[in-house]
C-alpha positions, 0 to 999 in steps of 0.5 A: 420520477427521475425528471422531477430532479432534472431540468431539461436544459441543466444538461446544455447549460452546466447547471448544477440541477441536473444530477447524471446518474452515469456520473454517479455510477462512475463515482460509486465504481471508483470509490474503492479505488480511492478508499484503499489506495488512501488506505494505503498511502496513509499506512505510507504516511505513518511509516514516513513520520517513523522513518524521518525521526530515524533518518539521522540514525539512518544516515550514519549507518554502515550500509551494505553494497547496492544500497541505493540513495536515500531518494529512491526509498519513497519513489519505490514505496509510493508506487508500492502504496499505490499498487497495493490499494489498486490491488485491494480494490480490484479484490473488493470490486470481485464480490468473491467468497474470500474476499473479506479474508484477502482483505483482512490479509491485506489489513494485516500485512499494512500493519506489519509494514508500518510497525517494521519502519518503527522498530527500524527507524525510531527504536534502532531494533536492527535485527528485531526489525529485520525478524520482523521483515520476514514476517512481513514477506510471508504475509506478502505471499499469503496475501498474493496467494489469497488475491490470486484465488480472487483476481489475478492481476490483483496478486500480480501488482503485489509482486514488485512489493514483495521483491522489493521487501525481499531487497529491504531484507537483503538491506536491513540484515546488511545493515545489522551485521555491518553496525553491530 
């Protein structure tokens, strides 16, 4: 049955005719992975497109001490994304009970997190935004709680997410106190 679709010398030669079910399996393996790392990245995307028509705003702000330059926002929040779709993909490979409610959860704070870089960036909603950042890290400790019931490591990577929001929190009430 299976050799009906392989040539026996496709394998030696690089045909494309022959069809490695090995190869197959990998891919079907590492499909989550890619799937929710591009959910991630894509959340990142349209957050950036929020971020960048309020960069002019942004940059005459008075900001508090620490700071860092504008650079070091999407370094920090694509290794973010990246650890986030990691983790999410980690929970759905679990095939655990709760796995759709961590996923869910994970759905939920994606798009609290998009919507904090609009009401910061493109509305200029200071301190609304910064109300809006904490809802955005207790959804972050639901969500580590949640993944941690499932696959550890996977609520670990979300650690340096919520101490970074914790900081963006730190930044964005700064922010709003110095500019009002």
């Amino acid at each position: 049955m299976f050799s009906d679709f392989v040539q026996s010398d496709s394998y030696s030669t690089g045909h494309p005719a022959y069809y490695d079910p090995v190869m197959i399996l990998k891919w079907k393996t590492h499909l989550p992975d890619l799937v929710f790392i591009l959910i991630a990245l894509a959340a990142g995307g349209l957050s950036a497109i929020a971020v960048m028509k309020g960069m002019p705003f942004y940059e005459q702000l008075a900001k508090p001490p620490l700071t860092p330059p504008s650079a070091v926002f999407p370094i920090a929040w694509s290794i973010l994304y990246l650890l986030m779709g990691i983790g999410a993909a980690r929970v759905w490979k679990a095939h655990a009970p709760r796995r759709g409610t961590a996923i869910a959860v994970f759905g939920v704070q994606l798009v609290i997190n998009a919507l904090w870089s609009v009401w910061f960036f493109a509305l200029q909603a200071l301190l609304f935004a910064f109300v809006w950042l904490i809802a955005l890290i207790l959804a972050i400790a639901l969500m580590i709680r949640v993944f941690s019931g499932i696959d550890r490591p996977a609520a670990w990577m979300q650690v340096p997410y919520l101490l970074w929001c914790c900081f963006a929190a730190y930044l964005n009430f700064g922010i709003w106190i110095l500019n009002r």
